[in-house]
N, C-alpha and C positions, 0 to 999 in steps of 0.2 A: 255834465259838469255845469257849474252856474259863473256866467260871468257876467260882468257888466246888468246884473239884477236879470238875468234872463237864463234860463236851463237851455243848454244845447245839446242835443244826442250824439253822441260821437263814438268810435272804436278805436280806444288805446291800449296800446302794450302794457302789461303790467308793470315793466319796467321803468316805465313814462309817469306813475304816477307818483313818486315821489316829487319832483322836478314840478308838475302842478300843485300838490301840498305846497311848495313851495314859494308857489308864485302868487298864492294866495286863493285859487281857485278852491269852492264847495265840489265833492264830487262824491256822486252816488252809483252804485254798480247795482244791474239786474242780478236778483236773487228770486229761489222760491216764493219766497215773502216779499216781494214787490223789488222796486227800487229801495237800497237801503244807504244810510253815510262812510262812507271811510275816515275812520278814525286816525289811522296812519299808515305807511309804509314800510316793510322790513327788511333789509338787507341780508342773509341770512347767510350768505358767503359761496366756498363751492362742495357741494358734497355728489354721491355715487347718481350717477343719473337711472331713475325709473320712466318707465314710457305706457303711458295706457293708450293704447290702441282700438278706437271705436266703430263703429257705424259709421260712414260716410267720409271714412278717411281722417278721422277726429285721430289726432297725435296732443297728446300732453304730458308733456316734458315737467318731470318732479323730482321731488326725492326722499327718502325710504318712509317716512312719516306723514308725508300727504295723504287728508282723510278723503276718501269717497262716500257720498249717500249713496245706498243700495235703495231699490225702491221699495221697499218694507222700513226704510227709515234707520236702519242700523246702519254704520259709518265702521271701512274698512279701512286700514293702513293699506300703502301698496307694498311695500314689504309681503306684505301675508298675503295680498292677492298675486303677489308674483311668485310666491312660492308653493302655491296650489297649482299655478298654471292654468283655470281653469278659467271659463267665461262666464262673466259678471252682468247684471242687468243693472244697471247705475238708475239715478233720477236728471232726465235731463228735463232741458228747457220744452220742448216740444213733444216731450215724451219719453220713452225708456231707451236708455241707449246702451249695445251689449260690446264688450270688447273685453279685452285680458291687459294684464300689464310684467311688460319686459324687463329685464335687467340688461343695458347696454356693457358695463363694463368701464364707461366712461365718467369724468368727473365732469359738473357743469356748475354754473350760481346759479345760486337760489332765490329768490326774492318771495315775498308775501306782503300779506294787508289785509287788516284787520277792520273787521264793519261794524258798526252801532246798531243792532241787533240781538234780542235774547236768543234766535236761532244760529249766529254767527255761521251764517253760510252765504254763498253767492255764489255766479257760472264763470264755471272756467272752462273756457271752447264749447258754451251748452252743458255742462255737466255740473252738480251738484257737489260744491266743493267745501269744505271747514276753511276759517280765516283762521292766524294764528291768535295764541292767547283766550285764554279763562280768566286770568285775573291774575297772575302770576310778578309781572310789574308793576299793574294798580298799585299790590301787595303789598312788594317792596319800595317802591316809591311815598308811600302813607306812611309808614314805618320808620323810612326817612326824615319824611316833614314832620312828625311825629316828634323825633330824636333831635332835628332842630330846633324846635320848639321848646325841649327841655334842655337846651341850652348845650348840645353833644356835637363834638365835629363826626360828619358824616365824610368816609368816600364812597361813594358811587361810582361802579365799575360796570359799564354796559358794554357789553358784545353782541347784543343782539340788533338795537335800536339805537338812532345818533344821539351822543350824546345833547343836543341843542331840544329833540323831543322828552328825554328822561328831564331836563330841568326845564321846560315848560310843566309836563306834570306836576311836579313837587312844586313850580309856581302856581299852579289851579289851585293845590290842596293848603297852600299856606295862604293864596289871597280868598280863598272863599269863592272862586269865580268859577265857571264854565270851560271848558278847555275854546270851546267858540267866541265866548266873548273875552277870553285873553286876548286873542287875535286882532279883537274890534277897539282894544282900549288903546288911547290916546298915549301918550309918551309921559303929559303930565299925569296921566290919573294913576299908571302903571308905577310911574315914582312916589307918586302921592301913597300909592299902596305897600310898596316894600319896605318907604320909610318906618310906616306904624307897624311892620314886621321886625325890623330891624331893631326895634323900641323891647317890643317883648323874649328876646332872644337876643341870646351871645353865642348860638353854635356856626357853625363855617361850614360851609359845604364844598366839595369837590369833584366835578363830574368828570370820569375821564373814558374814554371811549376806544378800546381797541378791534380791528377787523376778525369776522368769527373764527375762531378754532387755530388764530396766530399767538395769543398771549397766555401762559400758563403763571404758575406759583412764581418762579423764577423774575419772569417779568414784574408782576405787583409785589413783589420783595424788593425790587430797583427804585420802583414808582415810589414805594413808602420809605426808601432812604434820602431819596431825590427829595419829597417832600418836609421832610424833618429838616434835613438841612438846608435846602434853599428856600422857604416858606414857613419854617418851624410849626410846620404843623402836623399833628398826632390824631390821627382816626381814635376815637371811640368805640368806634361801629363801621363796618366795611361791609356791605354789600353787591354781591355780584350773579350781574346777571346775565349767563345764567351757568351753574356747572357742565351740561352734557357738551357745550359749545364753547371750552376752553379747551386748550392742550395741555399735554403733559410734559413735565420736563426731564422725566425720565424715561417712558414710554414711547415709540415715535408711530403718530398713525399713520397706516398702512401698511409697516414692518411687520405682518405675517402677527396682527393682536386681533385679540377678539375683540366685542365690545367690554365683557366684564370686565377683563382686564386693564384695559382704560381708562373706564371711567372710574373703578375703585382707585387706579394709581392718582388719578385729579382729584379725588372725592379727600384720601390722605395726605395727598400734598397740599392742600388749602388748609386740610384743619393744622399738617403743621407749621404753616404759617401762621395761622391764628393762634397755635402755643409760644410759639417764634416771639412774636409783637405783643403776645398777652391783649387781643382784641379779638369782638363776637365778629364772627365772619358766618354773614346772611344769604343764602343761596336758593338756586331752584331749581327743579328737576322737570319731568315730562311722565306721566304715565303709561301703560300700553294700551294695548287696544282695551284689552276687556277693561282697565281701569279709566276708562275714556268714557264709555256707558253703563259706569257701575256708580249708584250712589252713596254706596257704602267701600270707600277707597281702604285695602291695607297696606301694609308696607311690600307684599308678595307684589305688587301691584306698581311696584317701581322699574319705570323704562329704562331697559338695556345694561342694568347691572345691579343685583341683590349686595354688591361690596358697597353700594355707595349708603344704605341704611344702614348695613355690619359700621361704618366708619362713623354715621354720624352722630351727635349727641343730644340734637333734638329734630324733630322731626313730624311733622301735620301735613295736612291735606288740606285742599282747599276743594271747595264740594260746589258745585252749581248747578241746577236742576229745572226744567223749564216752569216749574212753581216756584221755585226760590227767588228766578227770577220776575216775575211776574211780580214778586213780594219786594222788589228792591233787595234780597239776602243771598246771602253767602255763609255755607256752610264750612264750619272747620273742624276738622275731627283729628287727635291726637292720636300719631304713629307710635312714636317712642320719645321715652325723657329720662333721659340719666342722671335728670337733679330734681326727680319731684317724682310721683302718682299716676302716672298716663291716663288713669282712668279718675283723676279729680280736675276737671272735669273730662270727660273723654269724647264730648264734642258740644258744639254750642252754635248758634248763628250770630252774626253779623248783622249790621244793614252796610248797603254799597249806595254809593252813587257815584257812577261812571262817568259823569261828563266831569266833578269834581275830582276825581280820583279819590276819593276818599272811604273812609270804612267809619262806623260809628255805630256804638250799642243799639243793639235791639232790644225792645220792651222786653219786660221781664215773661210776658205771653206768648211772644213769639220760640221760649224755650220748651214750651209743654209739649211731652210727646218726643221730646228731645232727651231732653235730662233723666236719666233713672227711668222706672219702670213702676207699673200700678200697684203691684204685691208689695209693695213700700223698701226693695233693694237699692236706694240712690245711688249709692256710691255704680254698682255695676250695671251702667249703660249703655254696656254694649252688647246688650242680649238678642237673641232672636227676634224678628217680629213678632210672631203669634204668642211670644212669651210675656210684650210689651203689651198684651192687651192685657183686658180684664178677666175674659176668660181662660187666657192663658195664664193668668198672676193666681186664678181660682183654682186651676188643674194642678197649678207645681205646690199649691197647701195643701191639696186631697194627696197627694204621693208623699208627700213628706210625711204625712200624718197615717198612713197607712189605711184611706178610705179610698184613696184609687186602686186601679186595678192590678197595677205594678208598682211593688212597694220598693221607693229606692233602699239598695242594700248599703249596709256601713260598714267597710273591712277596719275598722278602726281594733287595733290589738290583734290582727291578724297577722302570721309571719310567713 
């Protein structure tokens, strides 16, 4: 950690480092990729305790979504390595380190922390571990500042991170600044700056922040009467982050439910709260393992319940790729839409820039390869690779035209 302009080496509990964010201290944690920054800290509440059991006595205490590097470079859940039972070769600091991972039975907190990094990994006990987050509140926080900007009241509902860090972000992305040099700006220049935001916008914002997996539908049905009537003020636009880490208010976890069931029961009690209030309600989800190293995400590909896509009515991915990032981009590709064409467009990129939080058009270049296909089918974009080539846009005219070798057959007027 840096203080007083000088880096000191030190060994803190993960738990410690919010408490340093806070007190204003830089702090970098050994990763594969060297020393890297932490961006911030996350409180993630209490869930089922996992345990990976290493070489040398190594205990690391998780929970069922903690990613492991394997040393071939694939990243496992411990969920799936604890229900193989079998032993794991991880990537550690010093070397490969082999152990299995338990299921105690017991419930523990959680915490994480997320690194400034396109690899987002770093050691945990010597081992080779994923920080939380892809881009999932960048997201919705842009989307946010976004909708302030056009003059919309926003609530913002975080469960995952304090609310004081979700509205430092939407302040990066609406002063144009660095989430580092918010920190460094002076008191006048920080008024100086919201003033001229304030100028261009009439929207109102609201951050409100509940502990993970204590607040469901019920609760923000309170909040949004509390707010009309003591504040008169009407969301637009509701954002919450994130779905799999609210409750239900009909469902109770740990009463003998599975995951589907749960989270489809939260996935429909928010949208009907969003028919309730007549407002968009903006949410997020987690993917599973294979959707974690897959760069073509489907909706099959949704974490811990296929009811929460049956319920929703629109739905995308958000794609990052160790080229995308290297490109400052971020890929989006459309799940599903119930008020439009899924496949107009049916994915496209972005550019990002993460110290801003912010997202912003990519050249019209950076779509080639993306949009449509070379046999000139635009509209369907989401064809095979080898189909996306040239030679492959050459094979599918010789078969339609009956000069390849297998001629497609037309059952058209067959019964």
């Amino acid at each position: 950690m840096k203080t007083a302009n000088e880096w000191v080496e030190s060994e803190v509990c993960i738990s410690e480092v919010q408490k340093l964010l806070d007190d204003g201290y830089e702090i970098e944690v050994d990763s594969p990729d060297g020393y890297v920054p932490v961006n911030y800290f996350v409180d993630k509440g209490a869930y089922d305790e996992y345990v990976f059991k290493g070489d040398d006595g190594i205990d690391i205490r998780c929970n069922h979504k903690h990613l492991f590097e394997q040393i071939d470079g694939e990243w496992l859940f411990a969920e799936d390595m604890e229900a193989t039972g079998e032993t794991y070769s991880l990537k550690g600091r010093n070397g490969v380190i082999r152990g299995v991972v338990i299921k105690t039975g017991k419930q523990i907190p959680i915490v994480d922390i997320n690194v400034d990094h396109p690899n987002h990994r770093y050691y945990t006990e010597n081992v080779s571990s994923h920080n939380t987050g892809v881009g999932k509140t960048l997201f919705m926080t842009h989307c946010a500042s976004a909708n302030l900007m056009a003059g919309n009241n926003v609530l913002y509902i975080t469960m995952e991170m304090a609310e004081e860090r979700i509205a430092e972000r939407i302040d990066a992305n609406l002063l144009d600044v660095s989430l580092d040099d918010l920190r460094m700006l002076t008191r006048e220049a920080y008024d100086s700056r919201i003033a001229r935001v304030k100028t261009r916008t009439t929207g109102k914002l609201i951050v409100k922040e509940y502990p993970t997996a204590s607040a469901g539908s019920a609760h923000f049905r309170h909040l949004l009467n509390e707010l009309r009537l003591k504040k008169n003020f009407k969301p637009d636009v509701i954002y919450i982050d994130y779905l799999n880490i609210c409750m239900s208010s009909r469902v109770k976890y740990g009463a003998n439910v599975n995951s589907y069931t749960l989270v489809k029961a939260i996935a429909e009690e928010l949208r009907g709260l969003a028919v309730e209030f007549n407002v968009p309600v903006m949410t997020a989800t987690q993917t599973t393992r294979s959707g974690f190293s897959n760069s073509d995400v489907g909706l099959e590909d949704t974490s811990e319940s296929f009811g929460l896509p049956a319920t929703a009515d629109f739905m995308f991915a958000l794609i990052s790729t160790e080229d995308l990032e290297e490109l400052g981009q971020l890929m989006v590709k459309q799940l599903k839409n119930r008020w439009g064409d899924v496949g107009a467009p049916k994915r496209f990129v972005v550019g990002i820039d993460r110290s801003k939080m912010r997202l912003f058009d990519a050249e019209e270049s950076a779509q080639q390869g993306i949009m449509g296909s070379p046999s000139g089918n635009k509209k369907n974009n989401d064809v095979a690779l080898m189909d996306d080539t040239a030679f492959g846009g050459r094979l599918e005219d010789e078969m339609r035209s009956g000069r390849g070798k297998h001629k497609k057959r037309s059952f058209e007027g067959v019964v």
